[in-house]
N, C-alpha and C positions, 0 to 999 in steps of 0.2 A: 504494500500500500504506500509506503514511504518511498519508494525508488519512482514508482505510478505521479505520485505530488511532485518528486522531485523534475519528471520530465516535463510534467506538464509545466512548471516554473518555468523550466529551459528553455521550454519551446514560447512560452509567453515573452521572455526576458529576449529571445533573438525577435518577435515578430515588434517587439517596443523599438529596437536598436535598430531595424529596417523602417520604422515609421519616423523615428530624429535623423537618420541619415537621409531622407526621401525628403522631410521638414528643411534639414540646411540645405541642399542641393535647389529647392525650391528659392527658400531667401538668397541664396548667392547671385541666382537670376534673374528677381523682379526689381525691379525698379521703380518706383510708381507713388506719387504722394499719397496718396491713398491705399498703400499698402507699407503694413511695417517694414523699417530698414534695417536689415541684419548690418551686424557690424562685425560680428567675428565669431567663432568658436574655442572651448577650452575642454579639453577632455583629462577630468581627475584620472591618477594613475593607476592611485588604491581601488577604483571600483569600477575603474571604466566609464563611469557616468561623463555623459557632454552636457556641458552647458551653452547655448546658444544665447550669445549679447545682440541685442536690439537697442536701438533710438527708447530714450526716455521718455513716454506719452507720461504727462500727470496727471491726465481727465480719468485715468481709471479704466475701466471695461464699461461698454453699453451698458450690458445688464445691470451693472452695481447702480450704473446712471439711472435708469428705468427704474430700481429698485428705490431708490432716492422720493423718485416724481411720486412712486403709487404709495411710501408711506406718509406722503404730505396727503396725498387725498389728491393733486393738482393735475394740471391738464397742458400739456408740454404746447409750447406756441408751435403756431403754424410753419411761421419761417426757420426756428429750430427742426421740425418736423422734417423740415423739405432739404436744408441743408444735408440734415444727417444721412438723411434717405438718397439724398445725390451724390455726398462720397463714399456709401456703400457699391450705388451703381454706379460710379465712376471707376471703384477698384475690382468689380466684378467686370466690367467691360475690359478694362486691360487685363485680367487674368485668361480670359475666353478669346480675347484676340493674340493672347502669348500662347496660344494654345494649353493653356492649363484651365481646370475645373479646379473649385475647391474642397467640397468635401463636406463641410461642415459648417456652414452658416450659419452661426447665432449669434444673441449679441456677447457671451460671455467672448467671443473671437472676433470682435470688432472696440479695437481700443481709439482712448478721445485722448486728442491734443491739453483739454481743457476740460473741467467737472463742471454738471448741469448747476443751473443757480436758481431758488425758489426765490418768490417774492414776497415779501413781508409777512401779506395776508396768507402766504401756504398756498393759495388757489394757483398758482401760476409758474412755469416750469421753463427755463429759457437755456440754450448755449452761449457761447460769443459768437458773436460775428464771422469772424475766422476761425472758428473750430476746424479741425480737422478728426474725421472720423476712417482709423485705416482697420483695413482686413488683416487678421494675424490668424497663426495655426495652421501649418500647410501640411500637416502630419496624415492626412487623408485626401489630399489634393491627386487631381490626378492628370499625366502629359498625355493628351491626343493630339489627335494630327500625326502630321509628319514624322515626329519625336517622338512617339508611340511605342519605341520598339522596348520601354521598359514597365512596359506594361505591371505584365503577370509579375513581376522583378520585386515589381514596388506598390503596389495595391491590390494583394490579397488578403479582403477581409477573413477569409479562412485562419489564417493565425490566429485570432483572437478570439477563435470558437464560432459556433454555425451561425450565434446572431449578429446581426447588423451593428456593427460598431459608432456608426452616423449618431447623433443625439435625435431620437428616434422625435420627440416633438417638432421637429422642425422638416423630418424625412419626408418627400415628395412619395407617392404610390410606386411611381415605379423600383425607388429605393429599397423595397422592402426584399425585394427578389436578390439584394447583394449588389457593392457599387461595379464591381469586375463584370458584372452580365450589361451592363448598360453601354452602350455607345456612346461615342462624341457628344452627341447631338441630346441623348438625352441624360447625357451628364451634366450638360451644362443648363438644361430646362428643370431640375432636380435643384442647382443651384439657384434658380428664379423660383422656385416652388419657397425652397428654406429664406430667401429674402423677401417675399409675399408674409409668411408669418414675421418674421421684425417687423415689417413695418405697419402688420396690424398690430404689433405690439405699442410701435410709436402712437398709433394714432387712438387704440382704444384703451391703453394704461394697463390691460390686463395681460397676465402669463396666461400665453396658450392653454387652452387645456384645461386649467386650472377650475374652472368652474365645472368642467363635463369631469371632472375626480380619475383622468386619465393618469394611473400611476405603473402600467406594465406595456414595452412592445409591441406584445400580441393584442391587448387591449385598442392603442392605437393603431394598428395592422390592419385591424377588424374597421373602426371608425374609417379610415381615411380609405384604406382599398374594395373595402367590400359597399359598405355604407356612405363612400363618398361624401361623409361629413366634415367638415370645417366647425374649426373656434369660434363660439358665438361671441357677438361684437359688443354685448354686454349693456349697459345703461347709457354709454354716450352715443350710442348709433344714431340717434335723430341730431347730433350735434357735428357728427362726422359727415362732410363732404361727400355726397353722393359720388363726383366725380372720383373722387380716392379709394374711395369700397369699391368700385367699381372696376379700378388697375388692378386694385389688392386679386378680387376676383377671378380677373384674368391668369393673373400672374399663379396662381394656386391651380388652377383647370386641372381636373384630374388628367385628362389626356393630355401628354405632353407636348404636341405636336400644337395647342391650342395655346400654351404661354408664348408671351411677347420674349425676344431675345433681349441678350441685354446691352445692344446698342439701340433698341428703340424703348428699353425702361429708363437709359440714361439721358437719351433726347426726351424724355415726358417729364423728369424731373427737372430739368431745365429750361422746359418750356413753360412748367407752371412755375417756378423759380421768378422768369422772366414778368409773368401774369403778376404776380404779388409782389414785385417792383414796382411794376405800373401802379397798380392799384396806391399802396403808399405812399406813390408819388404825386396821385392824384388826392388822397385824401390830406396831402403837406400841404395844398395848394400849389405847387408847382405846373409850372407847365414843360 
């Protein structure tokens, strides 16, 4: 029984040290403001462990941000809302046009330049101006295209046991079948699927799920592939922008062939970007 634990460790402990080398190999090659910037590696001697140095974000992780907003009770502003949501799809467009997927889109792997700021009365939820919000955690990232030929090499969820490794609240349908059975095409639709839930998280305050008491897998497996249910939008829905539930919606379609890619999620964030310019600039009295 003890030789049985001890392989199965072995075997967990090499598929961990294939997912940090796959992770640096990734940061050594992107580049992108919107994506973290590796700066180096250090690998202890006594234990083999690598440590991976990055650029100093002091905003924290999305989630801790989000976690901030829903224990004031407040309601994150619009143009924070859209900022944030544009340098996700800004960093998910150049990973998809570098021909990589990522893997694992939430916000606990989306870190801030700068931490959310409540306002007095607690009702109200803002970024800076210049936040920057980048993609980090390339440990499930995956190269297609042309580069492709490390496939099998470097993203065999099979290591880590038969289930889905992905943070299964955020997994698109076709995710659930394993990321290695997926294609290009809909690995990177899988990746719009997991940015559809953030940014219903931005816009409705709530964690996925959380009210449907989804706490296993198979539970969400069942809900989203079989049942084709979604996160209900909870008590601000009549306060939410029909036009925004409405991308959200898309961008979630169970069939993957029917999400927006993400060179047209990043031109829509930007075009409404643009909209609520105007709009402020008209309510400045500006002309």
């Amino acid at each position: 029984m003890a030789s049985g634990n001890q392989s199965e460790r072995s075997k967990l402990k090499k598929a961990a040290l294939k997912q940090h080398e796959r992770e640096l190999r990734r940061l050594k090659e992107l580049k992108h403001p919107n994506v973290v910037q590796y700066l180096g590696a250090s690998c202890d001697p006594t234990t083999t462990d690598t440590l991976i140095v990055t650029e100093l974000l002091g905003g924290g992780s999305l989630h801790d941000a989000l976690q901030v907003v829903r224990n004031h009770g407040a309601v994150l502003e619009e143009r924070s809302f859209l900022r944030i949501g544009a340098c996700i799809a800004n960093g998910l467009l150049y990973l998809h046009k570098s021909n990589y997927t990522h893997g694992d889109m939430k916000p606990q792997n989306v870190l801030l330049t700068s931490p959310v700021d409540i306002s007095e009365d607690g009702t109200r939820a803002a970024f800076q101006n210049d936040v920057q919000a980048k993609i980090a955690d390339f440990g499930l990232s995956r190269c297609i295209g042309k580069k492709a030929d490390d496939l099998t090499a470097t993203t065999n969820t099979h290591d880590f046991g038969a289930s889905p490794v992905v943070t299964f609240l955020y997994m698109a349908p076709q995710a659930f079948d394993g990321i290695t059975k997926m294609s290009g095409g809909i690995a990177k639709a899988a990746d719009i699927y997991a940015f559809a839930i953030v940014v219903y998280e931005l816009l409705s305050g709530r964690q996925p799920w959380l009210a449907e008491n989804v706490c296993s897998v198979w539970t969400m497996c069942r809900y989203v592939c079989s049942e084709e249910r979604r996160p209900s939008w909870g008590p601000r829905e009549e306060t939410i922008r029909t036009e925004y539930m409405d991308f959200v919606k898309r961008c979630w379609a169970q069939q993957w062939e029917d999400r927006p890619n993400s060179d047209e999620v990043a031109r829509q964030f930007h075009t409404w970007i643009k909209e609520l310019q105007k709009k402020t600039i008209r309510v400045s009295g500006w002309n």
